[in-house]
Each structure stands twice: as structure tokens, then as C-alpha cells.
Backbone atoms as SQL, in Angstrom:
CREATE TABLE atoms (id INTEGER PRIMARY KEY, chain TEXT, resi INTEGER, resn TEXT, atom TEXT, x REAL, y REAL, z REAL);
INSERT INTO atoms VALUES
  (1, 'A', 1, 'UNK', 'N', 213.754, 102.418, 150.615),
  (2, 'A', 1, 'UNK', 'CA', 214.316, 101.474, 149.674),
  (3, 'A', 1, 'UNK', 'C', 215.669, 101.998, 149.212),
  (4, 'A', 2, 'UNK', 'N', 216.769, 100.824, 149.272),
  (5, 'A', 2, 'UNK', 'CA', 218.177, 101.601, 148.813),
  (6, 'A', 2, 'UNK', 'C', 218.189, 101.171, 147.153),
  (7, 'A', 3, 'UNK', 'N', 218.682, 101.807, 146.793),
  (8, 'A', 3, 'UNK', 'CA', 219.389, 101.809, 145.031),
  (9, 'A', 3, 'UNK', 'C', 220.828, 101.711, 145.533),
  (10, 'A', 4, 'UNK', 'N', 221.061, 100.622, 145.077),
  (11, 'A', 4, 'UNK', 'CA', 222.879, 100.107, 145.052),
  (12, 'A', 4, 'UNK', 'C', 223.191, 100.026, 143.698),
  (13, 'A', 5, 'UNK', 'N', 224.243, 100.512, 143.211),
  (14, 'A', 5, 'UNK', 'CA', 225.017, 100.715, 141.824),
  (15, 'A', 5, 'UNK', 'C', 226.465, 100.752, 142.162),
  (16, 'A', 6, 'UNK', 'N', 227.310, 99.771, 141.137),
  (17, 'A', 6, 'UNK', 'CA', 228.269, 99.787, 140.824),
  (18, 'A', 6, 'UNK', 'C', 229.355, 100.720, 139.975),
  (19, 'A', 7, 'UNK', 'N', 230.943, 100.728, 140.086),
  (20, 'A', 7, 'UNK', 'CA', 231.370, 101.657, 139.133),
  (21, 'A', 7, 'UNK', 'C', 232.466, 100.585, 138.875),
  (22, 'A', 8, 'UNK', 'N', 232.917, 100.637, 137.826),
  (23, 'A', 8, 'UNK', 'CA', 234.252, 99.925, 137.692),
  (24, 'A', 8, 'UNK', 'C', 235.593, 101.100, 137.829),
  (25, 'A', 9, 'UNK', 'N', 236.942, 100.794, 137.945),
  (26, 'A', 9, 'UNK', 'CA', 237.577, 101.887, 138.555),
  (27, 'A', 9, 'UNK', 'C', 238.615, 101.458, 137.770),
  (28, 'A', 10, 'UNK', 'N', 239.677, 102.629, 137.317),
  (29, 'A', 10, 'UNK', 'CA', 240.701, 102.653, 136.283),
  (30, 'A', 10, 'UNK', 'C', 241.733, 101.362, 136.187),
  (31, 'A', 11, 'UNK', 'N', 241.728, 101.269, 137.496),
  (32, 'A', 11, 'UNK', 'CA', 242.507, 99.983, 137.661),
  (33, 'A', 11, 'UNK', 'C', 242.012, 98.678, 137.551),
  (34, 'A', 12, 'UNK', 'N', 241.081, 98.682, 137.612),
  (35, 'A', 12, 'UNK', 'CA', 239.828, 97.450, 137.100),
  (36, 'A', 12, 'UNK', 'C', 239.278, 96.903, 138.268),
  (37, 'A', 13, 'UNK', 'N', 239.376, 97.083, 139.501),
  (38, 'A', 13, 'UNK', 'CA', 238.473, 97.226, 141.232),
  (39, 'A', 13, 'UNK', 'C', 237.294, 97.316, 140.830),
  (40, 'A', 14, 'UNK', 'N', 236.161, 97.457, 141.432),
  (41, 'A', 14, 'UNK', 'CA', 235.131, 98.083, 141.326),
  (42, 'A', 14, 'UNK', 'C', 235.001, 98.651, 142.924),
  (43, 'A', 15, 'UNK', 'N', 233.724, 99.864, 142.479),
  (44, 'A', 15, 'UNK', 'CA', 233.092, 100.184, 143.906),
  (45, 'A', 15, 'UNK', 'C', 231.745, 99.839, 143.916),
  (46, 'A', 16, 'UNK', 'N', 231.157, 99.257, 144.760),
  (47, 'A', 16, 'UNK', 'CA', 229.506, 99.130, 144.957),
  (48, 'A', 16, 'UNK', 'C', 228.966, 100.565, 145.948),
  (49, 'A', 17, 'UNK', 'N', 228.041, 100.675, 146.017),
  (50, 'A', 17, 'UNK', 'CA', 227.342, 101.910, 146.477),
  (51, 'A', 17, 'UNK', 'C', 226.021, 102.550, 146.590),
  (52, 'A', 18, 'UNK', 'N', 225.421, 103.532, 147.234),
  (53, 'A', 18, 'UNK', 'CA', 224.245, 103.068, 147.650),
  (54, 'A', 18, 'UNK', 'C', 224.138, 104.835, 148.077),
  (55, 'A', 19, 'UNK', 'N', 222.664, 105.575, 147.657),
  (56, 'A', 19, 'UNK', 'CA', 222.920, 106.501, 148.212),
  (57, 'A', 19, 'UNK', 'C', 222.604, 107.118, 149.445),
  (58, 'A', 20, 'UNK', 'N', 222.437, 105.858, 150.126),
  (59, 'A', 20, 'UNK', 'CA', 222.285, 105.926, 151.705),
  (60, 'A', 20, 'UNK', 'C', 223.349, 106.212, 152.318),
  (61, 'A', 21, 'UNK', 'N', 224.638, 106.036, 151.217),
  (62, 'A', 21, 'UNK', 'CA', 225.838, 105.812, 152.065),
  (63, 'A', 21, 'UNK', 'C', 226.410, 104.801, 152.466),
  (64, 'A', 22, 'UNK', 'N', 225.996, 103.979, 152.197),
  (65, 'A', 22, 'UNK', 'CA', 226.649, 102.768, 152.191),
  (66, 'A', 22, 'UNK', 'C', 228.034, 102.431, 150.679),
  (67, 'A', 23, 'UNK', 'N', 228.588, 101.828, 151.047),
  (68, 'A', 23, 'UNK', 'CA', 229.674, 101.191, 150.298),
  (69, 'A', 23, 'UNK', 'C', 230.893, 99.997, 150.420),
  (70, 'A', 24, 'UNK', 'N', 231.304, 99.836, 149.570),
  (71, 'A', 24, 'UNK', 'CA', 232.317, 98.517, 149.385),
  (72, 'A', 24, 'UNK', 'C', 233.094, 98.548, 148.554),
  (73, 'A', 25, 'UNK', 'N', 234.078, 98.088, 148.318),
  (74, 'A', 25, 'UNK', 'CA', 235.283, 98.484, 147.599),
  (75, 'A', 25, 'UNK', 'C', 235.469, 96.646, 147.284),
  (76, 'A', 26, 'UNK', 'N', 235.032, 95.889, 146.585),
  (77, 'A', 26, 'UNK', 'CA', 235.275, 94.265, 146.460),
  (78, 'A', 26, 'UNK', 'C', 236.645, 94.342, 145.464),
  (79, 'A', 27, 'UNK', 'N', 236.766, 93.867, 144.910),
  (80, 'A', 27, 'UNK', 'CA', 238.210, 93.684, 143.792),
  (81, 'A', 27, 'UNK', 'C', 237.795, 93.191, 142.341),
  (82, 'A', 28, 'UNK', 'N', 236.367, 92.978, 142.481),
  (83, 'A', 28, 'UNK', 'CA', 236.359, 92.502, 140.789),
  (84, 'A', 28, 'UNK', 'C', 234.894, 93.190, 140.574),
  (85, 'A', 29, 'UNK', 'N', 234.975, 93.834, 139.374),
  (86, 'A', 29, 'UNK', 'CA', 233.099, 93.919, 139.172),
  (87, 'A', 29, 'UNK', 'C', 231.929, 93.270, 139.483),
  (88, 'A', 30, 'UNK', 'N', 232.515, 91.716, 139.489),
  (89, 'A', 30, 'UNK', 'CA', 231.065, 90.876, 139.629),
  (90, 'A', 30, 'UNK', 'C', 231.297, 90.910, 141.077),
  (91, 'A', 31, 'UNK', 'N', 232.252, 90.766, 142.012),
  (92, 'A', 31, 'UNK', 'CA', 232.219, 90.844, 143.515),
  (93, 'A', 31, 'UNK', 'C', 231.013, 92.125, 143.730),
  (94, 'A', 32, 'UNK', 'N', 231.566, 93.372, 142.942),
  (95, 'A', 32, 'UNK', 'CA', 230.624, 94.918, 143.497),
  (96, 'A', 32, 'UNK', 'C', 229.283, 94.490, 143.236),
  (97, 'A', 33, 'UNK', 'N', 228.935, 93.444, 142.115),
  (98, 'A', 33, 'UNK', 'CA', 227.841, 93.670, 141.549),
  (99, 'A', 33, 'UNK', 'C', 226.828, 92.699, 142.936),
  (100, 'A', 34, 'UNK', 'N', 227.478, 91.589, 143.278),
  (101, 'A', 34, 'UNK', 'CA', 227.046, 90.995, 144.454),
  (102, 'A', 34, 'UNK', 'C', 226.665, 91.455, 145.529),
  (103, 'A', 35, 'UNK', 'N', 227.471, 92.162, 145.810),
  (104, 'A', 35, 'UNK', 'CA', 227.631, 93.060, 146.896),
  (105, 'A', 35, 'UNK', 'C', 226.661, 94.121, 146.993),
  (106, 'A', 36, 'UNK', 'N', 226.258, 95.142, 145.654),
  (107, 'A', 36, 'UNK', 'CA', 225.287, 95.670, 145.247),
  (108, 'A', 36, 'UNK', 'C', 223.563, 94.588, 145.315),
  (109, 'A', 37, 'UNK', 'N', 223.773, 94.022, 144.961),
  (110, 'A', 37, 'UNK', 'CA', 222.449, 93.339, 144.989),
  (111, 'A', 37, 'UNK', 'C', 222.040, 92.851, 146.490),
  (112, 'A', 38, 'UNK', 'N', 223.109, 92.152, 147.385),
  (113, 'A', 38, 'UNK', 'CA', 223.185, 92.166, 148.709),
  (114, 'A', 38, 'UNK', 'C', 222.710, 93.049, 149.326),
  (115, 'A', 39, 'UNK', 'N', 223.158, 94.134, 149.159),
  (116, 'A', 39, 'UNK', 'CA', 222.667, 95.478, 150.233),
  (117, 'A', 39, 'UNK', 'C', 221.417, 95.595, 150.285),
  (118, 'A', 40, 'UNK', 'N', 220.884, 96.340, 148.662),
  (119, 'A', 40, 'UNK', 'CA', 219.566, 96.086, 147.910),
  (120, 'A', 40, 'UNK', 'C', 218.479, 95.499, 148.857),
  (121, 'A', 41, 'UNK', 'N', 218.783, 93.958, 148.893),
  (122, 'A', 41, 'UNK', 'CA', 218.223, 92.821, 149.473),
  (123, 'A', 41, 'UNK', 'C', 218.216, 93.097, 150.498),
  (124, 'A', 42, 'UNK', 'N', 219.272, 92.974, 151.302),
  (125, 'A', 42, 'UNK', 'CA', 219.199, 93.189, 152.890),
  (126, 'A', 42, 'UNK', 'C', 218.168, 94.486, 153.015),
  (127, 'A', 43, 'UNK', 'N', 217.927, 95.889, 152.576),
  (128, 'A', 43, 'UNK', 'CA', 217.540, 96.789, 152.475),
  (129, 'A', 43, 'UNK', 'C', 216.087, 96.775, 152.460),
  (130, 'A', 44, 'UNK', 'N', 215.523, 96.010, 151.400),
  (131, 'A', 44, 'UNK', 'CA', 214.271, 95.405, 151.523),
  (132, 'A', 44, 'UNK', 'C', 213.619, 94.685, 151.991),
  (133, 'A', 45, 'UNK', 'N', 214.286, 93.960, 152.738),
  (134, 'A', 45, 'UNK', 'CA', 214.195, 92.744, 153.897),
  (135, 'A', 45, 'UNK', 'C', 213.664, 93.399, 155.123),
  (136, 'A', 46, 'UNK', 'N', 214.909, 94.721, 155.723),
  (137, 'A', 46, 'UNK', 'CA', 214.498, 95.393, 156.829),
  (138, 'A', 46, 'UNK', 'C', 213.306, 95.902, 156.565),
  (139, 'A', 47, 'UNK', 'N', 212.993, 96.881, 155.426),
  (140, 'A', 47, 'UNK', 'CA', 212.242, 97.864, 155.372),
  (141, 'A', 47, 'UNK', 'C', 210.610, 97.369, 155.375),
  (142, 'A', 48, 'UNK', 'N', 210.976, 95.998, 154.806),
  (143, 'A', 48, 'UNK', 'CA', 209.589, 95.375, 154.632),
  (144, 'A', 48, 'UNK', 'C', 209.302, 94.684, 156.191),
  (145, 'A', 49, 'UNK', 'N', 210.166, 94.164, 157.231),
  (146, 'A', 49, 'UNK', 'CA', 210.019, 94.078, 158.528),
  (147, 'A', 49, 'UNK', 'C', 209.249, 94.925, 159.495),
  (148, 'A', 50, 'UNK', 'N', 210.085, 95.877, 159.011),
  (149, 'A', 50, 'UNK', 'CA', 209.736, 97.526, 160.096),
  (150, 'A', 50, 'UNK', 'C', 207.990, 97.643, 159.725),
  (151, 'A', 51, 'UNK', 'N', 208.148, 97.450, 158.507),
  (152, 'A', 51, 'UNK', 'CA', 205.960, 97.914, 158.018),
  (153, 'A', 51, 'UNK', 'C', 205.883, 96.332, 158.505),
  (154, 'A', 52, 'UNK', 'N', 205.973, 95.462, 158.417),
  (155, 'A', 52, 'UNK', 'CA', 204.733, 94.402, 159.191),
  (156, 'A', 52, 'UNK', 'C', 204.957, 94.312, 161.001),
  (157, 'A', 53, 'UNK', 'N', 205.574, 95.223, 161.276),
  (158, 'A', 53, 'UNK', 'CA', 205.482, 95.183, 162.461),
  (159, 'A', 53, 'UNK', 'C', 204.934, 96.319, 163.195),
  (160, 'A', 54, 'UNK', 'N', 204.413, 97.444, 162.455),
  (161, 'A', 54, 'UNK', 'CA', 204.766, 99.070, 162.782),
  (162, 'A', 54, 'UNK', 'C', 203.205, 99.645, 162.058);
């Protein structure tokens, strides 16, 4: 399961991130925060695939 978390950045960007290693650089907080929840999702999607098949 990934944990995706956001940072907002001095210049007001955000980064989304994941400590799988994953990341994204979007341009507004709510973009990272999307983007964060996206991964998340996608993340649990696979993982829950792999066990009903495995």
C-alpha cells in the first residue's frame, strides 16, 4: 500500500509524493493533492488485483 503526501514549496508549487518513490511536481496544491490521491488509488487498485489473482 503507497502513502502519498503532499508539500507546498516556497514559491507556492507543490510536490506530491510517495515513499515508494514515486513523485510529481503539479503547480498548485490542489493539483499535488489530486495527484496524491491518484497514485494512492491507482496503488490500491494494483495491489488489490495482484491478491485476487495470486
Amino acid at each position: 500500500m503507497c502513502y502519498a503526501d503532499t508539500a507546498t514549496n516556497d514559491d507556492g508549487t507543490a510536490t506530491a509524493f510517495c515513499y515508494c518513490g514515486w513523485n510529481d511536481e503539479p503547480t498548485t496544491p490542489d493539483a499535488a493533492d489530486a495527484a496524491a490521491e491518484a497514485h494512492q488509488r491507482d496503488a490500491d487498485a494494483a495491489e488489490a488485483e495482484f491478491t485476487a489473482t495470486h
